[in-house]
C-alpha positions in Angstrom: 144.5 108.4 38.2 141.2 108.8 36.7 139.0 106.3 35.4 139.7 105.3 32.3 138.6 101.8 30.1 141.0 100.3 27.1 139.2 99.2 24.1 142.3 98.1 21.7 143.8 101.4 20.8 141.5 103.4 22.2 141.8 104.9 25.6 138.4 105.9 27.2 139.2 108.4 29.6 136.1 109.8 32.1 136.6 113.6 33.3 134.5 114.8 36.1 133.1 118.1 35.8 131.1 118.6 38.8 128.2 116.7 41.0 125.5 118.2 42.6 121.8 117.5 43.3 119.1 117.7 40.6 117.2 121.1 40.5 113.8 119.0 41.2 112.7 115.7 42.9 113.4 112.2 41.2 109.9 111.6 41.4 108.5 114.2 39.5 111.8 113.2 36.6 110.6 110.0 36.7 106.4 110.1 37.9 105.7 106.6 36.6 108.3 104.7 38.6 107.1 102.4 41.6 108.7 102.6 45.4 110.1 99.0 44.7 111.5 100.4 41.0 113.0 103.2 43.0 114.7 100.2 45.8 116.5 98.7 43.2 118.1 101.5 41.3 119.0 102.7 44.9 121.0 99.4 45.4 122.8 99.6 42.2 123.6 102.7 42.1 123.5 104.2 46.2 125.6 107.3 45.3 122.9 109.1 43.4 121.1 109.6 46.6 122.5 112.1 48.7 121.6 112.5 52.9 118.4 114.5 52.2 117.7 112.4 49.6 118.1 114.1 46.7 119.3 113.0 43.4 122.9 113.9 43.1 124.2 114.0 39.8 127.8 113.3 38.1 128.3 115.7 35.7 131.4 114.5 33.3 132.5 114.4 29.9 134.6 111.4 28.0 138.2 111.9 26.0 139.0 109.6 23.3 142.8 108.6 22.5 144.4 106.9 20.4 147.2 107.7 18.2 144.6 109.2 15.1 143.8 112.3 17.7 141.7 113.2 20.7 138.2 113.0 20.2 136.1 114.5 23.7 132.1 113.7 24.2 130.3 116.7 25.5 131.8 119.6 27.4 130.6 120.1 30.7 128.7 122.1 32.9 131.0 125.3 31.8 132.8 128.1 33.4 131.3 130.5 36.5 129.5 132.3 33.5 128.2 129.7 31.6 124.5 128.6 30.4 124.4 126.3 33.3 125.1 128.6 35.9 121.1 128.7 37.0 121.4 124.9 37.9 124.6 123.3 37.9 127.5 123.9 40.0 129.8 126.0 38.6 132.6 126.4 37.7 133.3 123.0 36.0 136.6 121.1 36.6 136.7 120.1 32.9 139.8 122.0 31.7 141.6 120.6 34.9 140.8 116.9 34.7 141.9 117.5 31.2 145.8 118.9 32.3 145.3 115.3 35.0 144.7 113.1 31.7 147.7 114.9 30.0 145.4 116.6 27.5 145.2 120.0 26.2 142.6 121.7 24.6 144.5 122.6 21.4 145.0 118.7 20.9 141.5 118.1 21.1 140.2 117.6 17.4 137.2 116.4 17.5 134.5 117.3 19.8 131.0 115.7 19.5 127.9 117.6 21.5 125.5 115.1 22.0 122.9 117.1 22.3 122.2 121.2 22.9 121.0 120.8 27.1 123.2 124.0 29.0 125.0 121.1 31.2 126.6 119.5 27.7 127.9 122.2 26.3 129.3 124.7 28.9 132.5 124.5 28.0 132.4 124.6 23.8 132.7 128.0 23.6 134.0 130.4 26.4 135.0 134.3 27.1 131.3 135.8 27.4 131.1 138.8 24.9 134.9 138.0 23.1 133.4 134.6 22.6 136.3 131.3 21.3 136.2 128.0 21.0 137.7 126.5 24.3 138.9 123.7 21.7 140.8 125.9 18.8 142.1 123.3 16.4 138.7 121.1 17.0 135.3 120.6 14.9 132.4 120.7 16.7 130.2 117.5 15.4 126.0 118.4 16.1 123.5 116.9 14.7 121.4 119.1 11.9 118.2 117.9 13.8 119.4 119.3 16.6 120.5 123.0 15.2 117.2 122.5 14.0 115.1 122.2 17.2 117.3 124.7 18.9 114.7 127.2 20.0 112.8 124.4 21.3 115.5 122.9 23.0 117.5 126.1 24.3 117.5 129.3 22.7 119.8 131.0 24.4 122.5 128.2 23.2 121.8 129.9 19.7 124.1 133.4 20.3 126.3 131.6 23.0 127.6 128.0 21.3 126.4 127.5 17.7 126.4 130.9 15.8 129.9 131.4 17.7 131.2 128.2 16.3 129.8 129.0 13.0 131.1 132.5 13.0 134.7 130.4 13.2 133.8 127.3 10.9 133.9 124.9 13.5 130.2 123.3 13.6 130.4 120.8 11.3 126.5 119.3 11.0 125.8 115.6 10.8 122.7 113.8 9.3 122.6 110.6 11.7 124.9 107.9 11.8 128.6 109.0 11.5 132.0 107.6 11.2 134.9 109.0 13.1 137.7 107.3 12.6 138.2 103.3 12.0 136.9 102.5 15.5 134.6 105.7 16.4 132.0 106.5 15.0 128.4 108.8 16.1 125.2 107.6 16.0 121.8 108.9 16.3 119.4 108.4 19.6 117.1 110.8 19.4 114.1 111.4 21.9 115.6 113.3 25.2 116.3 115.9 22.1 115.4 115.7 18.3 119.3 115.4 17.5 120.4 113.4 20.1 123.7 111.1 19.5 125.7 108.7 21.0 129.6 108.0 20.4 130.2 104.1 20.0 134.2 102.9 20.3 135.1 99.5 19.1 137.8 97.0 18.6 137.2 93.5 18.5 134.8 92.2 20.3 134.7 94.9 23.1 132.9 98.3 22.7 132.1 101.4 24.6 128.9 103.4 24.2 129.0 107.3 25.6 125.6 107.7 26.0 124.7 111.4 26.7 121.8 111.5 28.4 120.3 108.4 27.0 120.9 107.3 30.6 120.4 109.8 33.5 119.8 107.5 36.2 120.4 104.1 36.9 116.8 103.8 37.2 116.6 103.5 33.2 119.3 100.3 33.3 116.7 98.3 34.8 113.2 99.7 33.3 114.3 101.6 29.9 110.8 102.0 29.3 110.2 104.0 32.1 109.4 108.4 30.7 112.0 110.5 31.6 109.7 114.2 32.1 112.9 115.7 30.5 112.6 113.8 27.4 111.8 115.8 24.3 109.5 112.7 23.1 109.3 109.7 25.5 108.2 107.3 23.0 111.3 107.9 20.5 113.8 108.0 23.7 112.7 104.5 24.8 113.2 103.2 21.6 116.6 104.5 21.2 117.8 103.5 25.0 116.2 100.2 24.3 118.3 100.0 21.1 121.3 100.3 22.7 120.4 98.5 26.1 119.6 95.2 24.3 121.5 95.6 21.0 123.5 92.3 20.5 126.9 92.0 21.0 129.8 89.0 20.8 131.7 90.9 23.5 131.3 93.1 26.4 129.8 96.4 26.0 130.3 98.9 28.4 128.4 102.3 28.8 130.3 105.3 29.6 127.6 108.1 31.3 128.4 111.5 32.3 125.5 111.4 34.8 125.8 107.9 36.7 127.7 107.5 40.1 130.3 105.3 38.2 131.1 106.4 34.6 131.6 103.2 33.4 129.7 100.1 34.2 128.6 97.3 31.6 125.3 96.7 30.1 
């Protein structure tokens, strides 16, 4: 069974990809934080520390159902030949915890890249030089800031995710905040990259915010304001994880993260 959260009509499903360790030491992602910082974001969150002490990652994507369609957030670290292959441990599991949440990719119909980083993206667009969309029937939601900054972000994602998805009309380019459907909708966080967005899912007084790598590490729950070195601008990332970390709610928000031990905990 795999973890999943019900928000009214809206299943939240969480689809592992892969884990691994972090291609350099937490301390030099995060140079500012303290040994007694570190202490407490080991105690809530002890799985992102491996036996050599390493950060190990999560690397996952979320599925959206209800009965308007299938919306996925992000697509994983990829295939064996993916952009992510330098780093991340591929191949991905994505297209199996898909079959495992009764999904298949031609039912997906909305997928929403929350940002243009090789370990978010791997599985958009497959096949190496006879290049498809892994999602045929979907559109691929990206924010224009972020098609934008893509040379400064990742060039290489330029020939092997966007132009391929423009070549089949599937990039369809958003200017910040976005509705979805009645209960989904995409808003902007920018910082960790220019066109950075978040998926929030709400009925009632419950909601679920996927956060892309707003949140990398649980380290960020309990000191938001601490500078991620991977952050395209620090300053604009705080303020957008602060946003959503102490945004007011009447119910229980949870915060679904690809990169956290668990992928769903509440704020």
């Amino acid at each position: 069974m795999l973890p999943s959260l019900q928000v009214g009509p809206y299943t939240v499903i969480a689809l592992a990809d892969g884990a691994g360790p972090f291609f350099s030491p937490r301390s030099e992602a995060f140079p500012d934080a303290t040994v007694a910082q570190w202490a407490a974001a080991d105690q809530l969150d002890p799985g992102a520390l491996d036996a050599d002490g390493r950060w190990q990652l999560q690397f996952r994507a979320f599925a959206i159902r209800s009965d308007q369609g299938v919306t996925l957030v992000d697509a994983g670290i990829g295939p064996a030949d993916s952009p992510a292959a330098s780093w991340a441990p591929v191949p991905g599991a994505l297209p199996d915890s898909l079959a495992a949440a009764g999904i298949e990719p031609s039912e997906v119909d909305t997928v929403v890249l929350t940002h243009l980083h090789t370990d978010h993206v791997g599985w958009a667009v497959v096949g190496g030089e006879q290049a498809r969309p892994f999602f045929p029937n979907a559109a691929y939601l990206l924010q224009q800031a972020e098609l934008d900054a893509v040379e400064e972000v990742n060039p290489q994602l330029r020939s092997t995710v966007t132009d391929p998805l423009l070549k089949t009309d599937q990039l369809r380019l958003l200017d910040g905040d976005a509705r979805l459907r009645s209960g989904e909708r995409v808003f902007a966080t920018p910082g960790h990259t220019p066109g950075h967005q978040s998926v929030l899912v709400a009925s009632g007084q419950d909601s679920v915010a996927v956060t892309g790598d707003l949140l990398v590490h649980a380290i960020q729950l309990l000191h938001p304001e601490l500078a991620y070195a991977h952050e395209m601008d620090p300053e604009q990332a705080r303020a957008s994880r602060e946003q959503v970390l102490h945004s007011r709610t009447a119910g229980t928000l949870h915060l679904a993260t690809p990169h956290l031990t668990e992928p769903f905990i509440v704020r």
